[in-house]
Every structure is written in C-alpha cells, then in structure tokens.
GUMARGU-233644 format. One record per residue (C-alpha): residue in one letter; x, y, z. Coordinates in steps of 0.001 Angstrom, whole numbers, always signed. Each point is the difference from the previous one (the first is absolute). Example, Ala and Ser with C-alpha at 12.3 -4.5 7.8 and 13.67 -1.06 7.14 Angstrom:
<atoms>
<r: A	px: +12300	py: -4500	pz: +7800>
<r: S	px: +1370	py: +3440	pz: -660>
</atoms>
This chain:
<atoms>
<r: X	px: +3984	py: -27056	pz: -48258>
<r: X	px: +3374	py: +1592	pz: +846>
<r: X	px: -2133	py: +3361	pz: +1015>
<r: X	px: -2498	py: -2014	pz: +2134>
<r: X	px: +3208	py: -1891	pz: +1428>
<r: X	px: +1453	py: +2660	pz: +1090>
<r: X	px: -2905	py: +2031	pz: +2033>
<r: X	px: -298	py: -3715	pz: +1630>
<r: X	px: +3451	py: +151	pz: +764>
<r: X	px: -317	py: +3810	pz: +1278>
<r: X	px: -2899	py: -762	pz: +2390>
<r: X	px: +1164	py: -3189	pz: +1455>
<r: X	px: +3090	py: +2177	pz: +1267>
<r: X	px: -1375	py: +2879	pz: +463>
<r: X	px: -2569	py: -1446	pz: +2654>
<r: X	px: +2516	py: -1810	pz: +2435>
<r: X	px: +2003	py: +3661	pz: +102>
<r: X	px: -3124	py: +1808	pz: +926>
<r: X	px: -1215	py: -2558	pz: +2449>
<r: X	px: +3781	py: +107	pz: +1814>
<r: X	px: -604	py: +3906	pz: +165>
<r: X	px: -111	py: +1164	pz: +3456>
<r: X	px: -2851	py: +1904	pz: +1746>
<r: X	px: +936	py: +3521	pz: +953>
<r: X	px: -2016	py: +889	pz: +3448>
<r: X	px: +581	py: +3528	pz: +323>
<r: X	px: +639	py: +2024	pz: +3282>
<r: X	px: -489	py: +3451	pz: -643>
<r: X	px: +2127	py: +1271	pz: +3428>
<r: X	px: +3806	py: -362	pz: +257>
<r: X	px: +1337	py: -3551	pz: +1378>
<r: X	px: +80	py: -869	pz: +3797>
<r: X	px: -3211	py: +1718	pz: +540>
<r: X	px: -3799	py: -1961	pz: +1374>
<r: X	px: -1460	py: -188	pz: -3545>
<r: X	px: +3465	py: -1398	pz: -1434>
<r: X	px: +103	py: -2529	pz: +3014>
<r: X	px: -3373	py: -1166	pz: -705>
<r: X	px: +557	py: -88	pz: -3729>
<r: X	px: +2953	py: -2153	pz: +374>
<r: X	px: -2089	py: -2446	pz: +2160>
<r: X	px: -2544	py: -497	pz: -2428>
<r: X	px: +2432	py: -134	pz: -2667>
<r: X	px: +1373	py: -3079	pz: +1338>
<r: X	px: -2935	py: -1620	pz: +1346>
<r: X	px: -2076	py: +331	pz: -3460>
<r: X	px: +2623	py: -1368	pz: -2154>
<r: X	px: -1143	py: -3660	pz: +821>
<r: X	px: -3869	py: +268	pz: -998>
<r: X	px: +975	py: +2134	pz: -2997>
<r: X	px: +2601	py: -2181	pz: -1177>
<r: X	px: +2293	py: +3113	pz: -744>
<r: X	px: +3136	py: +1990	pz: +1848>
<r: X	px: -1295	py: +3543	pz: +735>
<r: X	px: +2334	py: +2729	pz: +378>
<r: X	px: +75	py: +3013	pz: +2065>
<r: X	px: +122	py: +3049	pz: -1481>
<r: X	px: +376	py: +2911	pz: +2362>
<r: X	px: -1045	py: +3608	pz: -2373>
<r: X	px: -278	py: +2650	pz: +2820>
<r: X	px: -897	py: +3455	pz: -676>
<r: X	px: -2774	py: +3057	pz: +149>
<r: X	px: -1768	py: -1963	pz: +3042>
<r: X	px: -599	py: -3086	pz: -1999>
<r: X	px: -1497	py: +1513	pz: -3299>
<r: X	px: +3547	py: -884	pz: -2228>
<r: X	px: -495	py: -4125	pz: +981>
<r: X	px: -3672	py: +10	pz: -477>
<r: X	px: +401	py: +1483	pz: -2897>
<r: X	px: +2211	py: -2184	pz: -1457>
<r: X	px: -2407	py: -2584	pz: +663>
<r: X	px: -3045	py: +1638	pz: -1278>
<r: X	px: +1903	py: -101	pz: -3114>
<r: X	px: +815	py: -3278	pz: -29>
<r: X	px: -1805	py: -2997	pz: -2376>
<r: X	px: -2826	py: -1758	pz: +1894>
<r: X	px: +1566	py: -3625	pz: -481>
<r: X	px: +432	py: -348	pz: +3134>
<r: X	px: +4027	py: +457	pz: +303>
<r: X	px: -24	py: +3402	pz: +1760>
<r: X	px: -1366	py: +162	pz: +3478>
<r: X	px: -74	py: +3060	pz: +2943>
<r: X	px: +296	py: -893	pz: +3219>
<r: X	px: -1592	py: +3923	pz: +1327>
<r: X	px: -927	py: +1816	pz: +2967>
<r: X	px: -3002	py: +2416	pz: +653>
<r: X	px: +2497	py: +2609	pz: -10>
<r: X	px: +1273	py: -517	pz: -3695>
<r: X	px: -2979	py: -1667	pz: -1423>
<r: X	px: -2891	py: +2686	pz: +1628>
<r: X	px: +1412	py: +3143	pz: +1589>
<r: X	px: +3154	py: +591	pz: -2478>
<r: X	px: -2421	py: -484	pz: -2813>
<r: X	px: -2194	py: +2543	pz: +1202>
<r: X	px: +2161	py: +2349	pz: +512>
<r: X	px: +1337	py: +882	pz: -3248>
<r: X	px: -1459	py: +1527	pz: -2902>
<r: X	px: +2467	py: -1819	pz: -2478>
<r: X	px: -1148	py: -3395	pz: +666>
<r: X	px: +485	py: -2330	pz: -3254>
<r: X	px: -2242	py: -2921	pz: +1586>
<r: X	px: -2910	py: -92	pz: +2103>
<r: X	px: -58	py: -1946	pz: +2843>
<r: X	px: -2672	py: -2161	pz: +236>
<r: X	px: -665	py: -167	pz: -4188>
<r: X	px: +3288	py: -721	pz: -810>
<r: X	px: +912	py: -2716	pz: +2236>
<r: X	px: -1352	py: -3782	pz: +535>
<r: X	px: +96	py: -335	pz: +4239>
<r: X	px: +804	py: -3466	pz: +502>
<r: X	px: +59	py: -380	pz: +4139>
<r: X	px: +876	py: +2533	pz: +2605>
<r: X	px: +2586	py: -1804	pz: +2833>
<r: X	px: -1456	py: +1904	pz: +2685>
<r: X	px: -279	py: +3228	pz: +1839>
<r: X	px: +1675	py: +2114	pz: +2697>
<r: X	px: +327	py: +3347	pz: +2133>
<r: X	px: +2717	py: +2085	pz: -22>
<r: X	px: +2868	py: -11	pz: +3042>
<r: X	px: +933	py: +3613	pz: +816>
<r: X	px: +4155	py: -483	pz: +1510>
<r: X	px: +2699	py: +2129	pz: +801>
<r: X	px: +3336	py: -311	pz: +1119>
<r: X	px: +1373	py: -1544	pz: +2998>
<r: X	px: +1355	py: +3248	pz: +1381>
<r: X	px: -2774	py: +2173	pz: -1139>
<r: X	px: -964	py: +1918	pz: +3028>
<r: X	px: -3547	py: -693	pz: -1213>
<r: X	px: -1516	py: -2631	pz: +2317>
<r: X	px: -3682	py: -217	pz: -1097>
<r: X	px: -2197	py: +964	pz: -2170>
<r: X	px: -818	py: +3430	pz: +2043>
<r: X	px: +3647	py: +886	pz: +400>
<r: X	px: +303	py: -221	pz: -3621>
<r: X	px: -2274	py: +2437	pz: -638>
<r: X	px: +1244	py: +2779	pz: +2596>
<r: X	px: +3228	py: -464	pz: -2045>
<r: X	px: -1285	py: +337	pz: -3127>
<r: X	px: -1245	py: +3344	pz: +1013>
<r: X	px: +3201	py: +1509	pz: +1698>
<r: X	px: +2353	py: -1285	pz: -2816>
<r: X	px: +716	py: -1292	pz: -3336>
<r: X	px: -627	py: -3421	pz: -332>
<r: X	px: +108	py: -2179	pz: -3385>
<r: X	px: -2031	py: -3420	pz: -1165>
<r: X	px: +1087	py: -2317	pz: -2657>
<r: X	px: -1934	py: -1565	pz: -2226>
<r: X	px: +626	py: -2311	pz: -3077>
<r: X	px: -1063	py: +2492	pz: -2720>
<r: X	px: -2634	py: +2665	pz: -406>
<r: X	px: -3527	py: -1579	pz: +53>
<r: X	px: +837	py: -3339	pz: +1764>
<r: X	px: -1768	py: -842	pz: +3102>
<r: X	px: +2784	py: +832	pz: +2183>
<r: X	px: -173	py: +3823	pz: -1297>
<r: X	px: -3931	py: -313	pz: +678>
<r: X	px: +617	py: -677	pz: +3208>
<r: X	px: +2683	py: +2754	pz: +1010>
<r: X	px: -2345	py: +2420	pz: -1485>
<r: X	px: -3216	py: -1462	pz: +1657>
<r: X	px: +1931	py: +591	pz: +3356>
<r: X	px: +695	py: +3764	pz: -1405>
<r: X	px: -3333	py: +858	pz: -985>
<r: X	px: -1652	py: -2282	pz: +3394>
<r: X	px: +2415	py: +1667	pz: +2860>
<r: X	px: +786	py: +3293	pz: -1927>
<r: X	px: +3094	py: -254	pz: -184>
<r: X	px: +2724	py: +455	pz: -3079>
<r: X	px: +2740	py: -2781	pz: +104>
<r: X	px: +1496	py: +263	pz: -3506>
<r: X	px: +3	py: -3372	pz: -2286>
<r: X	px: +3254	py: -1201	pz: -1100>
<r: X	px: -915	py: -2105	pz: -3234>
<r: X	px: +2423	py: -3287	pz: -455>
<r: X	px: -404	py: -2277	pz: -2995>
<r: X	px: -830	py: -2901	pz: +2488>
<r: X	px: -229	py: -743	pz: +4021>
<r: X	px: +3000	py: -2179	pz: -28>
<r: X	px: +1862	py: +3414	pz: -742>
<r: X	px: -1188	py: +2213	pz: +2741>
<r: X	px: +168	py: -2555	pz: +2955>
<r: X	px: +3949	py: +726	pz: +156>
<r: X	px: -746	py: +3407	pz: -78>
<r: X	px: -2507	py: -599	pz: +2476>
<r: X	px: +2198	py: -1849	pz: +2641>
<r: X	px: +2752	py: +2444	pz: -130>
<r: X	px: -2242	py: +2882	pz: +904>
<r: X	px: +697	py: +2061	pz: -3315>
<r: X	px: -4023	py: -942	pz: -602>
<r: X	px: -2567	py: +994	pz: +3058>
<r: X	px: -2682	py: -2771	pz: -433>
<r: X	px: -1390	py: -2809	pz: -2704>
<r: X	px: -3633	py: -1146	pz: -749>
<r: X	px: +504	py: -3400	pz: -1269>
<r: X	px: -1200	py: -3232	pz: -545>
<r: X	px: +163	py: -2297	pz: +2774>
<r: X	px: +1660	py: -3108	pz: -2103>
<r: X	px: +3512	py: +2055	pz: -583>
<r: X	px: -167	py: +1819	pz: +3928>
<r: X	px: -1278	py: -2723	pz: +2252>
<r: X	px: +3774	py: -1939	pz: -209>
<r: X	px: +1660	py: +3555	pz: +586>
<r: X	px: -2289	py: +667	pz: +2815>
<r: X	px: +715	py: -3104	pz: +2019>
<r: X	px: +3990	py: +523	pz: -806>
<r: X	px: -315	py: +3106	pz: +1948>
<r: X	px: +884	py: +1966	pz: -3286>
<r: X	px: -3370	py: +2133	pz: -67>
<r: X	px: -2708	py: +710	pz: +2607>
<r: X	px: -3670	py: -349	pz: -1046>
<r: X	px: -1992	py: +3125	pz: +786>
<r: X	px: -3494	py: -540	pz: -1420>
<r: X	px: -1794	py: -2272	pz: -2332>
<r: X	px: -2626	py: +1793	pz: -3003>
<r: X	px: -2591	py: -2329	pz: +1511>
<r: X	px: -2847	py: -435	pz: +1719>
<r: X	px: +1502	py: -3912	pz: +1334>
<r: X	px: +3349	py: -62	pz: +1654>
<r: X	px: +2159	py: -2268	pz: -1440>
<r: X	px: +793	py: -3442	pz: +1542>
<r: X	px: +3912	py: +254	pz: +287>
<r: X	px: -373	py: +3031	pz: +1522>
<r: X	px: -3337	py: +182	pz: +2691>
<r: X	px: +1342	py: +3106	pz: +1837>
<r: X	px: +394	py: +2311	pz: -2843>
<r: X	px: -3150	py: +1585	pz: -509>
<r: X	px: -2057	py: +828	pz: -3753>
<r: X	px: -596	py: +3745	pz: -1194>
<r: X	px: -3802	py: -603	pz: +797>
<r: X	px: +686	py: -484	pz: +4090>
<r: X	px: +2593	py: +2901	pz: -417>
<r: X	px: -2951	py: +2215	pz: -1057>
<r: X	px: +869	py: +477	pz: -3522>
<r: X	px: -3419	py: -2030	pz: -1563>
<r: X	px: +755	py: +825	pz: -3445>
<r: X	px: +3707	py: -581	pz: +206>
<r: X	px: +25	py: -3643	pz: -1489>
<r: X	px: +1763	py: -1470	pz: -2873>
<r: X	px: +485	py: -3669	pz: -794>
<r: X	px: +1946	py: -1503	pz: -3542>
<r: X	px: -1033	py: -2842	pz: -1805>
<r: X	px: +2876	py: -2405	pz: -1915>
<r: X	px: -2154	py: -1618	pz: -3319>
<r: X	px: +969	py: -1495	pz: -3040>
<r: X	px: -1166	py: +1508	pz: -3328>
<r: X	px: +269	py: -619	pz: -4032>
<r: X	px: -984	py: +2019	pz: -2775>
<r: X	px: -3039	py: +309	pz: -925>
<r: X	px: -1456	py: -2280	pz: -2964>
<r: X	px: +1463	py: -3477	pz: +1762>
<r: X	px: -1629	py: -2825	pz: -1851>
<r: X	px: -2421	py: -1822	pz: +2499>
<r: X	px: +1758	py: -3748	pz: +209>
<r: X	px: +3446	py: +2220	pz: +595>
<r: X	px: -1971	py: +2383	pz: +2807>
<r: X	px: -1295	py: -3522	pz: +1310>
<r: X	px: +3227	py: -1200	pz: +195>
<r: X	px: +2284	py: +3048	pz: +2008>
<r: X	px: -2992	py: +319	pz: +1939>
<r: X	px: +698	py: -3441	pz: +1062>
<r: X	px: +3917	py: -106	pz: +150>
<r: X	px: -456	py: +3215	pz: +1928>
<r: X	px: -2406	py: -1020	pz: +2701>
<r: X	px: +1611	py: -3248	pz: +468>
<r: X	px: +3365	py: +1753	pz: +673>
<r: X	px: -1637	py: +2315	pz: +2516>
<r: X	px: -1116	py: -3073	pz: +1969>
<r: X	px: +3599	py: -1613	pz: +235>
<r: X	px: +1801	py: +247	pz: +2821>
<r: X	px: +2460	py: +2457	pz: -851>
<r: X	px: -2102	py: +2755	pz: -424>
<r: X	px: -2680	py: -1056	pz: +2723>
<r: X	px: +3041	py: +304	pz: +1836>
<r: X	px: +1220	py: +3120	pz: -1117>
<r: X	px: -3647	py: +994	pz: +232>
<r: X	px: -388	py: -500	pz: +3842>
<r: X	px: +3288	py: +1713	pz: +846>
<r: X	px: -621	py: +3220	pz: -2001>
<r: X	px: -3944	py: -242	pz: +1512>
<r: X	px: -1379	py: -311	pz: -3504>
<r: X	px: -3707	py: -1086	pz: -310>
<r: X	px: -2981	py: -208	pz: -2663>
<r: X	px: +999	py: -2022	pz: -3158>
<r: X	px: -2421	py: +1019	pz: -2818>
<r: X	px: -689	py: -2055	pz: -3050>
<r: X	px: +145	py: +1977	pz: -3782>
<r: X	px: -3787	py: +1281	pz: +474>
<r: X	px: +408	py: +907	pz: +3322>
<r: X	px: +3210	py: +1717	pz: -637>
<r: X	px: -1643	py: +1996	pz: -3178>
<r: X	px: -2855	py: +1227	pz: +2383>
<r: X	px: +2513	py: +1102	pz: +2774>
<r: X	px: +2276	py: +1888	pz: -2831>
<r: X	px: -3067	py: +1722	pz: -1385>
<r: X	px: -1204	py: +881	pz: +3593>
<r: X	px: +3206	py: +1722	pz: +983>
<r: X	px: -15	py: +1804	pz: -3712>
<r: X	px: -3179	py: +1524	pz: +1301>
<r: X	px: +776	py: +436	pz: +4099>
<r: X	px: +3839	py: +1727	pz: -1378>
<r: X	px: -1422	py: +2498	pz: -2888>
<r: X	px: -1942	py: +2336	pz: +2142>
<r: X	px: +2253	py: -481	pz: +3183>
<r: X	px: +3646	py: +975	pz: -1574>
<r: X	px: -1258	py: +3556	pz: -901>
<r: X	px: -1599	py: +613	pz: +3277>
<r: X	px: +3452	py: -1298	pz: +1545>
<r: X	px: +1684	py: +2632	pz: -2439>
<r: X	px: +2711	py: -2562	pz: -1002>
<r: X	px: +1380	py: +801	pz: -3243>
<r: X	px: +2596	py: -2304	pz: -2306>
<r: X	px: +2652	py: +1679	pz: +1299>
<r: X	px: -1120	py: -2051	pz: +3322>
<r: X	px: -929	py: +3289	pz: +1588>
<r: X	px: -2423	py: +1117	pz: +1920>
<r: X	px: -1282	py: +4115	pz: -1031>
<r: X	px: +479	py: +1849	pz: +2837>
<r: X	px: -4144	py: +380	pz: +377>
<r: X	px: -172	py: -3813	pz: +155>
<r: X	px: -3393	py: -616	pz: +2385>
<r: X	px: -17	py: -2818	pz: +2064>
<r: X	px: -1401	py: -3529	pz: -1157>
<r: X	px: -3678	py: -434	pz: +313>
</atoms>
C-alpha cells in the first residue's frame, strides 16, 4: 500500500509540472528578423486556444538546418513547434548532404501563415536608381548582397539575379536579415533581397529604396516598383512562405488541436494586421500546407543544381541561368 501510495503521490505531482511546462516554438533565424516577427505573433495569439504560454526560441545557424533540427529531434507531444520558412524548411534542406532529418518525413505541417515575394532594396545613396542601373553597375564594379545564411531564400534570390542577368555580385552570408540591414543602410553592403514584412517600414522611412520585386504582381504598398517578370527576367522569381511545423508522429487529437490554436491565431487581428502591412496572402490548412512543402521538395531538387548554388551559398562559376 505504501508502494502503490507513493506512485499515486508521484503522478498526481508530476502531471500539474508537466502541464505548467511551456511550449518552445522554435525560430531557426537570429531574432529581429520576418520569421522571428511572425513567430512571436503566433506565439502570443495561440496561447489562449491552447491554454499554454509558448516561448520563443530563436536557434539561428547553417541557413536554418541547426533550428529545424533541433526540432526534428524533438518528442512528438506536442510541446516543440517551428515556426519555418521555404528557405530553411525546403532549399537549406536540399542543399546539404549532411542532413539529419528529412523535410517533409520528419515533420507534422500544421498551417502555413501565408506567402510572399521577395523585395530587392538598396541604400538610400546607392547611385543605383532602378533595376537596369543596377545591373550596369554590377558589371563595372564590385558589388556585394546579403543574405541571412547560405541556402535561405534571400541567397536564392541574389544568385537567381547572378545566373538571370549574368552578372557576379558576391553573397555576403549573415546569420539573419535583421543583421545585414545596418550594414545595408550604411552602404558597407550594395543591395538586399528580402522579405517584404521586415523592408516595407524601412522603405517608407526613407531608409532603403525598393528596386524590384521577384514577382510576377507588384506589390500594393508599392504600385510603381515594377516585378522581375515586366523587367524581362521571367525566371527571376522567388517568394517565402512563414508555416508552422511539429515533429513528425503528433498524436491525431494533439495535431487536431495546434491545427486549431494555430489557424485561429492567424485569423486574429494582430496578425491579419501584420499580414496586410507586410502584403502576406494564402493561409493553408495542415493538408494543404503538407502538399505545398512536398511540391517545393520536388520544384527545389532539380532547380538548385542547375542554379549551381552550393552550401557554401555559392554559385560555381558555370552556374546556367534558371529555366
């Protein structure tokens, strides 16, 4: 009886504790960046329906891979969540040969918050005006990108401007965007391709100037600056996606559940608001977000080679153009 007393007495304090343990979402980019900004939105808006306080945990690194890793590894109870981007969850993946996860088998998508194109800015005083002017630079001098890491959309970009215009502007890898924009601004760093969410607010400050959007619609908050596609550059288009993941194995009622806490935080009016000002659009529910994962996996694994992008985030000097 004293045996039996005790594992009853273990269990009924043991199961407060883990109910009071916070949810981890993960962020696998440095803080002050788009995917951290959304994460921290969702973070607050799905503690209600879940009935839990999430946490924030920013793990940037190697384009991505180090966070989603982390959460690949994780128990599927539910606890540990990703909040990713196409660039760490699809392209980073791809592009290394290491990879401890796969990832559309390792991972349980629960809803993608939407989808954008990339903003292509420089500096205020760059004595690039347009898109054109950009490029007659870029083959007279030296002129640098930055990027948030080796594989991440941003680096997909510079290079699909490379290997589109024939040009060689050298990729300067920083562990997230929120890093390079200084750099950026002060001229030290030639142009960014980045999402519109973390630029948009700098742009209408007067801090950066817009030169092209990897589109083929021109964004709202900014109707005269015209899409890669009406520049002449058809192929040169790349959009990211924010989504929210768990690791694969998530018991059904619990998949049910985030599924629910996370769609109902994406309707709120925080991050419809957040949403419209960063011109994000096309909320997918866990199915729909699986499918769109799985299509990228099999648009990205032919393209990268052709685009001769490496891990290193570089493109081989024979890089052909995008087809």
């Amino acid at each position: 009886m004293k045996r039996l007393f005790g594992v009853l007495l273990a269990t009924l304090l043991a199961g407060p504790a883990h109910a009071a343990d916070p949810i981890k979402m993960v962020v696998p980019f440095a803080a002050g960046g788009p995917v951290d900004a959304m994460a921290r939105l969702l973070a607050n808006e799905m503690q209600q329906p879940l009935g839990a306080t999430i946490i924030v945990d920013d793990r940037g690194g190697a384009g991505g891979v180090i966070g989603t890793e982390l959460v690949a590894r994780a128990p599927a109870d539910g606890r540990t969540l990703l909040v990713g981007s196409q660039g760490s969850h699809v392209i980073s993946a791809l592009l290394r040969d290491d990879l401890r996860y796969d990832p559309v088998k390792s991972f349980a998508p629960i809803a993608m918050v939407g989808h954008v194109p990339m903003l292509l800015v420089v500096s205020p005083d760059s004595p690039a005006a347009d898109f054109k002017t950009l490029l007659a630079l870029a083959r007279t001098k030296k002129l640098t990108y930055g990027s948030a890491g080796p594989g991440t959309v941003m680096n997909i970009a510079g290079e699909l401007i490379n290997s589109g215009a024939h040009v060689r502007i050298t990729h300067v890898p920083y562990r997230g965007v929120a890093l390079a924009l200084p750099d950026l601004i002060a001229g030290r760093l030639d142009l960014l391709p980045a999402d519109p969410p973390v630029l948009l607010p700098l742009v209408a400050a007067k801090k950066l100037r817009p030169i092209a959007v990897f589109g083929t619609e021109r964004l709202a908050a900014l109707p005269d600056v015209p899409t890669t596609v009406e520049l002449g550059y058809p192929d040169m288009v790349m959009e990211n996606w924010y989504g929210l993941l768990a690791p694969a194995g998530l018991p059904p009622d619990v998949a049910r559940k985030l599924e629910f806490a996370a769609i109902t935080a994406i309707k709120s009016a925080a991050v419809q608001e957040h949403m419209k000002k960063g011109e994000i659009s096309g909320t997918l529910n866990s199915s729909e977000f699986a499918a769109r994962i799985a299509k990228d996996v099999a648009y990205w694994r032919p393209m990268l080679p052709k685009l001769g992008i490496t891990a290193q985030g570089e493109a081989l000097p024979a890089a052909a153009p995008a087809r």
